[in-house]
Backbone as XML, in Angstrom:
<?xml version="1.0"?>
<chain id="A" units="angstrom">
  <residue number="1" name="UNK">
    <atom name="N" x="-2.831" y="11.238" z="71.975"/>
    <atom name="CA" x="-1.759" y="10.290" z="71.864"/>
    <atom name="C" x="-0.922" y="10.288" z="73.142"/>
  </residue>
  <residue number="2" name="UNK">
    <atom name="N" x="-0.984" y="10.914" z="73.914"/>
    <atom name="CA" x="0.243" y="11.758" z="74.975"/>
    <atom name="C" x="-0.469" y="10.407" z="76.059"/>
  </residue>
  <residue number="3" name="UNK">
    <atom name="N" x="-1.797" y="10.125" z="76.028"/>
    <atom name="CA" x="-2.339" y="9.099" z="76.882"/>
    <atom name="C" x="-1.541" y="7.639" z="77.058"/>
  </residue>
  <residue number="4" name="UNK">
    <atom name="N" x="-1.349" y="7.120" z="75.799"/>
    <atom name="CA" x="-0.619" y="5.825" z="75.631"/>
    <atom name="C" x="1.190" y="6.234" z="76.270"/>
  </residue>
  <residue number="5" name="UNK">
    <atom name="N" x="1.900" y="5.030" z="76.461"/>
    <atom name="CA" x="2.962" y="4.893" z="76.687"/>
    <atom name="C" x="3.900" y="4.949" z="75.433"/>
  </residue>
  <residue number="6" name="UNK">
    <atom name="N" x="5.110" y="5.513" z="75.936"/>
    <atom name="CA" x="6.105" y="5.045" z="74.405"/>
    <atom name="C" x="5.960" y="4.014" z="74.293"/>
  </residue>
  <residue number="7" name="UNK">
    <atom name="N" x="6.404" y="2.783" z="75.195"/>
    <atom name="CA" x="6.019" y="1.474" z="75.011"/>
    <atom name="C" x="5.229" y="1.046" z="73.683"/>
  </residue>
  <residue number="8" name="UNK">
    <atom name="N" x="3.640" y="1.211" z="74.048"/>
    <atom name="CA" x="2.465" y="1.340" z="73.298"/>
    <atom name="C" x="2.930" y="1.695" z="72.009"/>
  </residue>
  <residue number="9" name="UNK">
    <atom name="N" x="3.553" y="2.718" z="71.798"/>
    <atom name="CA" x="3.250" y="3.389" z="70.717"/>
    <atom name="C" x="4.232" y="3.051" z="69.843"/>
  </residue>
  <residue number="10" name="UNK">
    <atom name="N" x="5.195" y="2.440" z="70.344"/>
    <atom name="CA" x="6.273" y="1.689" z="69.377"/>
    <atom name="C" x="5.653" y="0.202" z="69.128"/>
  </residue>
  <residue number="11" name="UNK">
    <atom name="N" x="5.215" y="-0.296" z="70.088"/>
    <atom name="CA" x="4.679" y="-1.829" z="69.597"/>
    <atom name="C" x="3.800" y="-1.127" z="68.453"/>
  </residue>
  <residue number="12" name="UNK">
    <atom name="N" x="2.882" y="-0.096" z="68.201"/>
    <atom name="CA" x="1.629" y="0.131" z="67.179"/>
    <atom name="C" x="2.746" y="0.356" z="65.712"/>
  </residue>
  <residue number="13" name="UNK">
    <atom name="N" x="4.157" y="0.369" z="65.799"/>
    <atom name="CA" x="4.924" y="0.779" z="64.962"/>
    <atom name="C" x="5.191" y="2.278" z="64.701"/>
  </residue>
  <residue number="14" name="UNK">
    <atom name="N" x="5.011" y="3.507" z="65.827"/>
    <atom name="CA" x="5.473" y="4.298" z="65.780"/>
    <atom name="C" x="7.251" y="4.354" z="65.665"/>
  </residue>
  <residue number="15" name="UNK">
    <atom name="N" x="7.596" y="5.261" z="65.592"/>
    <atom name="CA" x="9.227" y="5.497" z="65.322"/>
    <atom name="C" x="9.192" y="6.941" z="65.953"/>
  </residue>
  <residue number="16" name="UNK">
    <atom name="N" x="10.811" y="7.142" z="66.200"/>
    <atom name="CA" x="11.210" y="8.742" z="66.985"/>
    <atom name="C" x="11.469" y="9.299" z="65.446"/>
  </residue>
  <residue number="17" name="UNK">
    <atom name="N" x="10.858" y="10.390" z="65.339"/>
    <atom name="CA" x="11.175" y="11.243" z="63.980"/>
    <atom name="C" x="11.555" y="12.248" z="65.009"/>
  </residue>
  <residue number="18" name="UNK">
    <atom name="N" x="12.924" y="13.193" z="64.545"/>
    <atom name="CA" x="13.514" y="14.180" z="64.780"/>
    <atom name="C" x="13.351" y="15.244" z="63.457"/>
  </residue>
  <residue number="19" name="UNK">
    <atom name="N" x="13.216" y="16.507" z="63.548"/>
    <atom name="CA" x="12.988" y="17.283" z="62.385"/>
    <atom name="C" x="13.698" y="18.551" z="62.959"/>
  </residue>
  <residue number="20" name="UNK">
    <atom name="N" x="14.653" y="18.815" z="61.419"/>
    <atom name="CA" x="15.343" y="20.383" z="62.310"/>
    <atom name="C" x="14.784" y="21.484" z="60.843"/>
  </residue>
  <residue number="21" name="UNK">
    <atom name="N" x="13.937" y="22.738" z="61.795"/>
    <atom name="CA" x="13.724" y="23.370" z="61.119"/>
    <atom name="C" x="14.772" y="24.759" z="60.858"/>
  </residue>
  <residue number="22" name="UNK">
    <atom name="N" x="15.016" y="25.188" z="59.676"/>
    <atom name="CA" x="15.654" y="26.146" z="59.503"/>
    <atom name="C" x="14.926" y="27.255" z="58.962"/>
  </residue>
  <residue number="23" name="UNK">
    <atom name="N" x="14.645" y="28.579" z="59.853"/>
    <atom name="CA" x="13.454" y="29.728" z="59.679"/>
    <atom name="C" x="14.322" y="30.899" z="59.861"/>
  </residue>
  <residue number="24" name="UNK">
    <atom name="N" x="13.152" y="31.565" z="59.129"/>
    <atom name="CA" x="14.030" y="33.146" z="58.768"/>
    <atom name="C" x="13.360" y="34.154" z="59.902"/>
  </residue>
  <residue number="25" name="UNK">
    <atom name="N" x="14.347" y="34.356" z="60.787"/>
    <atom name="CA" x="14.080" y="35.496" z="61.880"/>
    <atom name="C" x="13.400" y="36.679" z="61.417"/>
  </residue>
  <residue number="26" name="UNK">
    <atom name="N" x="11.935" y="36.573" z="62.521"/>
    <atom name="CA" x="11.229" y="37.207" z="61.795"/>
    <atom name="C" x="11.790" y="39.101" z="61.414"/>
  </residue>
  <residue number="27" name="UNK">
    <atom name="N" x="12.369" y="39.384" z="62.341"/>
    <atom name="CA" x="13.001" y="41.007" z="62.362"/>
    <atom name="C" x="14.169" y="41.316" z="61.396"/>
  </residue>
  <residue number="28" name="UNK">
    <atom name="N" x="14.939" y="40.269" z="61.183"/>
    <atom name="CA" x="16.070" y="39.922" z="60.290"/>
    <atom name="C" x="15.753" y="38.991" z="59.592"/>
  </residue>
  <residue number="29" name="UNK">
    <atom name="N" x="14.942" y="39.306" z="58.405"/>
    <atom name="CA" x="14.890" y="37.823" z="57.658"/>
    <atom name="C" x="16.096" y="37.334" z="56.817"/>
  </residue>
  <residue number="30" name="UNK">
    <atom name="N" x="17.355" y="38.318" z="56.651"/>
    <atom name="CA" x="18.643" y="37.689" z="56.188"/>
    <atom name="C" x="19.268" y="36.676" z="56.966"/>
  </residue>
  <residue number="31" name="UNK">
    <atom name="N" x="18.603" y="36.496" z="58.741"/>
    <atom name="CA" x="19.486" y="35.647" z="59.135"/>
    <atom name="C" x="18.010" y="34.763" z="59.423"/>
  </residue>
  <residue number="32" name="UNK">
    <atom name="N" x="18.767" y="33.209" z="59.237"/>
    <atom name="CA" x="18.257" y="31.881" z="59.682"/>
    <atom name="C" x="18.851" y="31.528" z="61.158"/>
  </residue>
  <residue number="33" name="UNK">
    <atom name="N" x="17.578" y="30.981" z="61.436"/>
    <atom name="CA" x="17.606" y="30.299" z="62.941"/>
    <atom name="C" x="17.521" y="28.978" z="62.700"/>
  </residue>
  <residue number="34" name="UNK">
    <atom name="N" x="18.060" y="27.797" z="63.950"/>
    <atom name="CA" x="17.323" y="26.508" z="63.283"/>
    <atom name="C" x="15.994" y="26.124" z="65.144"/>
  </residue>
  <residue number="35" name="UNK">
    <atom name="N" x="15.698" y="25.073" z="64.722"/>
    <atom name="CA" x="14.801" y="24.696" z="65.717"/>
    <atom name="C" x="14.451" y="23.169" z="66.022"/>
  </residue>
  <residue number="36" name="UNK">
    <atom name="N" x="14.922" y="22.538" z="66.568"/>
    <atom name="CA" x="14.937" y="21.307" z="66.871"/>
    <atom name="C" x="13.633" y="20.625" z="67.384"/>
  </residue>
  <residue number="37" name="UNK">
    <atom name="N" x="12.958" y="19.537" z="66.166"/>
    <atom name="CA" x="11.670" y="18.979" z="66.855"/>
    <atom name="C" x="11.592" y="17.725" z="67.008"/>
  </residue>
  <residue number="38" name="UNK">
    <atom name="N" x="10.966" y="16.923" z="68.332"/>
    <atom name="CA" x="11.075" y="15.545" z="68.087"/>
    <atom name="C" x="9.997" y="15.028" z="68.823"/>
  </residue>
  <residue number="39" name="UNK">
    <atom name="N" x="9.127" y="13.711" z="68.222"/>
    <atom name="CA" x="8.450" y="13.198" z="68.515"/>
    <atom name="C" x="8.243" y="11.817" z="68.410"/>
  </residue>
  <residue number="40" name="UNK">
    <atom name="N" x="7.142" y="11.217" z="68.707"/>
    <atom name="CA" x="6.580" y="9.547" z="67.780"/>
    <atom name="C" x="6.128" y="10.120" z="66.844"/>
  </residue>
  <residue number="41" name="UNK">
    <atom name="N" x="6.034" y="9.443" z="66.170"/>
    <atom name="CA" x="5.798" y="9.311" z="64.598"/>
    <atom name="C" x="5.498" y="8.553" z="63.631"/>
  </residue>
  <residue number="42" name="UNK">
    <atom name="N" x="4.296" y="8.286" z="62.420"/>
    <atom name="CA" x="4.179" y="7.101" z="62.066"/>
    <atom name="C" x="4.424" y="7.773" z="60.399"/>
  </residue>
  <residue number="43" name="UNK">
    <atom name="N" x="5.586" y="6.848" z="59.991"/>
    <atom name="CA" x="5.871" y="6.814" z="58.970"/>
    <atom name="C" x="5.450" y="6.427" z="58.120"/>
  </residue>
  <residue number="44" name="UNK">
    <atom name="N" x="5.394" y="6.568" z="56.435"/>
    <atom name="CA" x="5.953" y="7.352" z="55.978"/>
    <atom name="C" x="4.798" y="8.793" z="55.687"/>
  </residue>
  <residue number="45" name="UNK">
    <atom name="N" x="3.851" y="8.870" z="56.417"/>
    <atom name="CA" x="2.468" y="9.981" z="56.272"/>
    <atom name="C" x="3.094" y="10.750" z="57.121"/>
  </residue>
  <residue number="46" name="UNK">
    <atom name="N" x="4.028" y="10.841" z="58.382"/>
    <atom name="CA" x="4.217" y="11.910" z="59.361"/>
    <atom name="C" x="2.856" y="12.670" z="59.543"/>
  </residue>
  <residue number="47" name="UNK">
    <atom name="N" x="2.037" y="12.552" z="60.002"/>
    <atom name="CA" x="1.195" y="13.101" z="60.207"/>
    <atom name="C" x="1.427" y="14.103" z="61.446"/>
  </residue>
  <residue number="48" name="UNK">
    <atom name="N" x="1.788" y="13.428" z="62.453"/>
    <atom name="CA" x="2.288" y="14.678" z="63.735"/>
    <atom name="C" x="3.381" y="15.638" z="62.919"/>
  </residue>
  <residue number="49" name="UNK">
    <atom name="N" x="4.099" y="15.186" z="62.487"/>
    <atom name="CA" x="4.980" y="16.822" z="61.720"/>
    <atom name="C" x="4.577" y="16.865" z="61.010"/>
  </residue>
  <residue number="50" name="UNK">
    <atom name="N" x="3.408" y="16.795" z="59.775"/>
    <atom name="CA" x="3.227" y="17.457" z="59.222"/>
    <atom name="C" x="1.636" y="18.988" z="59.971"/>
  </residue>
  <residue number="51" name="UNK">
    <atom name="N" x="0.958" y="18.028" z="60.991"/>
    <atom name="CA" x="0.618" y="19.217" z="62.092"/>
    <atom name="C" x="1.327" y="20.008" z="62.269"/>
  </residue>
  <residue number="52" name="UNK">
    <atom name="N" x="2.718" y="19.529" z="62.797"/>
    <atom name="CA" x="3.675" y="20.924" z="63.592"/>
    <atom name="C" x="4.046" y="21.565" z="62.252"/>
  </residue>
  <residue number="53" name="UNK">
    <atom name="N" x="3.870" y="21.619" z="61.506"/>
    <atom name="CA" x="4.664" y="22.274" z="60.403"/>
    <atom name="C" x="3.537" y="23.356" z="59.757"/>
  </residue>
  <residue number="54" name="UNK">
    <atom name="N" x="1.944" y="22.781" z="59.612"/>
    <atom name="CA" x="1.331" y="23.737" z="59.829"/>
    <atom name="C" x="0.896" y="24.709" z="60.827"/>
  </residue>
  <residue number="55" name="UNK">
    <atom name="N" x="0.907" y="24.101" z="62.276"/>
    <atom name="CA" x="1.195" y="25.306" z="63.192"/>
    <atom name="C" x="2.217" y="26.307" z="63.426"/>
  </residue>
  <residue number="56" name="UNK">
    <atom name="N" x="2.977" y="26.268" z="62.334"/>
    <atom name="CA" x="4.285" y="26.688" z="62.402"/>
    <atom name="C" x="3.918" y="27.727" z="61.446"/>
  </residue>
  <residue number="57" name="UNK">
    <atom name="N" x="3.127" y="27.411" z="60.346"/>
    <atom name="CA" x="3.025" y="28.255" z="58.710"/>
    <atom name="C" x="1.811" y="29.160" z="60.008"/>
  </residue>
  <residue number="58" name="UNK">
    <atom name="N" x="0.787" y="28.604" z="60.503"/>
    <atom name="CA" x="-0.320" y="29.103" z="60.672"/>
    <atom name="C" x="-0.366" y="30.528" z="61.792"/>
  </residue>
  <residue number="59" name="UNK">
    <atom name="N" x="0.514" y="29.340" z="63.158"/>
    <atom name="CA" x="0.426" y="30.468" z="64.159"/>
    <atom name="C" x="1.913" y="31.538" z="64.454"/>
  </residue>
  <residue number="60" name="UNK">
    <atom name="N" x="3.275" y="30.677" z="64.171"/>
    <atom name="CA" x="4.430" y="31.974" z="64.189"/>
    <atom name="C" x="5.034" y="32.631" z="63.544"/>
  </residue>
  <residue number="61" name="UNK">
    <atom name="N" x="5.459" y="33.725" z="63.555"/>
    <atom name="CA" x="6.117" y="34.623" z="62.508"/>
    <atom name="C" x="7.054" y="34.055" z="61.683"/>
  </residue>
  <residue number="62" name="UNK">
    <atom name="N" x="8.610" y="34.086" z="62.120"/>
    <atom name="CA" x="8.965" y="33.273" z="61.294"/>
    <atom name="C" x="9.248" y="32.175" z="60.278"/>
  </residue>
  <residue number="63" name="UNK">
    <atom name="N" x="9.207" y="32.395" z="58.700"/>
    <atom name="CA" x="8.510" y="31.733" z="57.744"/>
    <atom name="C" x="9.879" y="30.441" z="57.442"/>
  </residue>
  <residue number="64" name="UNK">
    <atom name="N" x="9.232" y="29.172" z="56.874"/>
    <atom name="CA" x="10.189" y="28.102" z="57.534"/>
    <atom name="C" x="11.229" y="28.628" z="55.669"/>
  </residue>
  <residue number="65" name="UNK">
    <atom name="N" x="12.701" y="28.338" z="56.117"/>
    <atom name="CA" x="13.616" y="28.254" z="54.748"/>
    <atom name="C" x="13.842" y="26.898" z="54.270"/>
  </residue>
  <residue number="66" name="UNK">
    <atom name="N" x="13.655" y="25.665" z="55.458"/>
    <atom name="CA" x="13.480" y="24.209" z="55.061"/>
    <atom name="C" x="13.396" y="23.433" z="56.267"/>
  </residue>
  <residue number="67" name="UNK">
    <atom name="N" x="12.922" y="21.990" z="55.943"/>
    <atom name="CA" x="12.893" y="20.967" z="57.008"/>
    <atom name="C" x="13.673" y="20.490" z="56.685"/>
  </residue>
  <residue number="68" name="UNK">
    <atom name="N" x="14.437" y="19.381" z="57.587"/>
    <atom name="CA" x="15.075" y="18.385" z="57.146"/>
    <atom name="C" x="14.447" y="17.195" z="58.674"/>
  </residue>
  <residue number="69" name="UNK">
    <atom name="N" x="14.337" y="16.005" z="58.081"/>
    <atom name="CA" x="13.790" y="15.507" z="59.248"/>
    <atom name="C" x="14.388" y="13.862" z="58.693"/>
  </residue>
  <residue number="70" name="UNK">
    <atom name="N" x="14.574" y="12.856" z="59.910"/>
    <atom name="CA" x="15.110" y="11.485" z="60.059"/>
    <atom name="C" x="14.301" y="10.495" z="61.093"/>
  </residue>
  <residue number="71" name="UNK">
    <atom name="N" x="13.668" y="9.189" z="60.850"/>
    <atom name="CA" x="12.766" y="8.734" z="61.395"/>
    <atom name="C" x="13.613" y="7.429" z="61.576"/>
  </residue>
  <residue number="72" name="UNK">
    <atom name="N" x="13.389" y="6.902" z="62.920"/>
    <atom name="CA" x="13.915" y="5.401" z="63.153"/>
    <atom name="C" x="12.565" y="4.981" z="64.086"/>
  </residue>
  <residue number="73" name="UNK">
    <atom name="N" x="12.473" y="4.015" z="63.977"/>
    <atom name="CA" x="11.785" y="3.163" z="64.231"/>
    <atom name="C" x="12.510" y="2.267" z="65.845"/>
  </residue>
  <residue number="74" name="UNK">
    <atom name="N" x="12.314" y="2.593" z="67.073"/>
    <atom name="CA" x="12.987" y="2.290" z="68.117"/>
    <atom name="C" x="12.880" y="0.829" z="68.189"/>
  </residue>
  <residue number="75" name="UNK">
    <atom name="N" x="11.817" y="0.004" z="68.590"/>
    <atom name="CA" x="11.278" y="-1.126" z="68.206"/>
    <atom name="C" x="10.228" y="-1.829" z="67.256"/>
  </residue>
  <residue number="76" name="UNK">
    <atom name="N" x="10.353" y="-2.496" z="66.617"/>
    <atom name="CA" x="9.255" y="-3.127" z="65.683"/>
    <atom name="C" x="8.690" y="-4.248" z="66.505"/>
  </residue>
  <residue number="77" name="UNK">
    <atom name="N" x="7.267" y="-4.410" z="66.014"/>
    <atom name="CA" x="6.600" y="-5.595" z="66.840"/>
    <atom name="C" x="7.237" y="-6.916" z="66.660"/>
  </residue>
  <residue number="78" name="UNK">
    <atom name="N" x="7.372" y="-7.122" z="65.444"/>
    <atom name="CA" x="8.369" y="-8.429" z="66.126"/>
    <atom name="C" x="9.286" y="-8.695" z="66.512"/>
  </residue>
  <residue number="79" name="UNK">
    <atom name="N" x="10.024" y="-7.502" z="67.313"/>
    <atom name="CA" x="10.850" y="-7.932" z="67.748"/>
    <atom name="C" x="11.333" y="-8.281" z="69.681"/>
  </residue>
  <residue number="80" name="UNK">
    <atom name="N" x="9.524" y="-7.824" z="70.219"/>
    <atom name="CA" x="9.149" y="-7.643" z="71.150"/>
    <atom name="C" x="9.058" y="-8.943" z="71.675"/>
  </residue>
  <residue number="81" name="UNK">
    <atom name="N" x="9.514" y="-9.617" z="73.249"/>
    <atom name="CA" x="9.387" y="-11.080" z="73.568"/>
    <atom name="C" x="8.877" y="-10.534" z="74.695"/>
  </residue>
  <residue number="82" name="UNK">
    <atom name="N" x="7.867" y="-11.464" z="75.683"/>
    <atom name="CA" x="7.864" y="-11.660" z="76.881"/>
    <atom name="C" x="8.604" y="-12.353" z="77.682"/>
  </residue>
  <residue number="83" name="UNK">
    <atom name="N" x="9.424" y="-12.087" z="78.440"/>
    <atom name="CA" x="10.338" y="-12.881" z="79.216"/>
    <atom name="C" x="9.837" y="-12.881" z="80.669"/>
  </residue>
  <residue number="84" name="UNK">
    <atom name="N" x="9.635" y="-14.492" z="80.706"/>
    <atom name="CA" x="9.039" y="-14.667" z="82.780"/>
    <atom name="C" x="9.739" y="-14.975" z="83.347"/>
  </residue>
  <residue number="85" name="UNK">
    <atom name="N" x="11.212" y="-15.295" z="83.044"/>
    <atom name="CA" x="12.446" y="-15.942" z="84.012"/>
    <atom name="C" x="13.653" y="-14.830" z="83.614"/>
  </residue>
  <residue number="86" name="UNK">
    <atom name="N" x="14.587" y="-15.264" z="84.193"/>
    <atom name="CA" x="15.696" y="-14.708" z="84.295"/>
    <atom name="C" x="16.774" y="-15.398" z="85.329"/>
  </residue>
  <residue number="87" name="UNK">
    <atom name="N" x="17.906" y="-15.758" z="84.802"/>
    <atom name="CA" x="19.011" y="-16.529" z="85.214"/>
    <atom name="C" x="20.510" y="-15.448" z="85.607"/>
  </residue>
  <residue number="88" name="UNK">
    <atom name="N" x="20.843" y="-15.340" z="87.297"/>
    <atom name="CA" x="21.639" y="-14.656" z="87.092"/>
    <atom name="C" x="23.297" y="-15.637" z="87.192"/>
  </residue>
  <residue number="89" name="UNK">
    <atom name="N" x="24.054" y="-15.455" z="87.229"/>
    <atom name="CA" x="25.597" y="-16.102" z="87.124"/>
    <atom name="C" x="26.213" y="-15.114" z="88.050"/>
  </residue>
  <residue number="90" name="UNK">
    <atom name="N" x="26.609" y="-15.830" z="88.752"/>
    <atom name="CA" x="27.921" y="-15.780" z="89.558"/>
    <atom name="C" x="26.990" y="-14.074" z="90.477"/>
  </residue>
</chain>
């Protein structure tokens, strides 16, 4: 995916999903850490966070206490124009 442009990937109807994880330090598991993740994203399957969330269970110690995550949508395709002119004033 890293190949295409944001551009690209918002016309396909991707969106910026932000996700903050809150995990229990692995040496102190009484205290929580949080961890800030953000990517494109295609809603409502999240498929890229739900990857990071198993590389998260799979490859690091600390075990997650919750997600919380928020998805916007930067541009939608129709709302995309080609413009060939431009008029400046004064």
């Amino acid at each position: 995916m890293r190949d295409v442009s944001e551009l690209e990937l918002m016309l396909k109807g991707y969106g910026l999903t932000t996700a903050q994880f809150l995990y229990h330090m692995p040496d102190h598991p009484h205290l929580l850490q949080t961890f800030i993740w953000q990517d494109y994203d295609l809603a409502p399957e999240f498929p890229g966070l739900f990857r990071f969330i198993r590389f998260w269970e799979t490859r690091l110690d600390g075990p997650l206490h919750s997600v919380r995550y928020t998805h916007r949508l930067m541009i939608a395709p129709n709302e995309w124009r080609n413009v060939k002119g431009e008029f400046v004033l004064h």
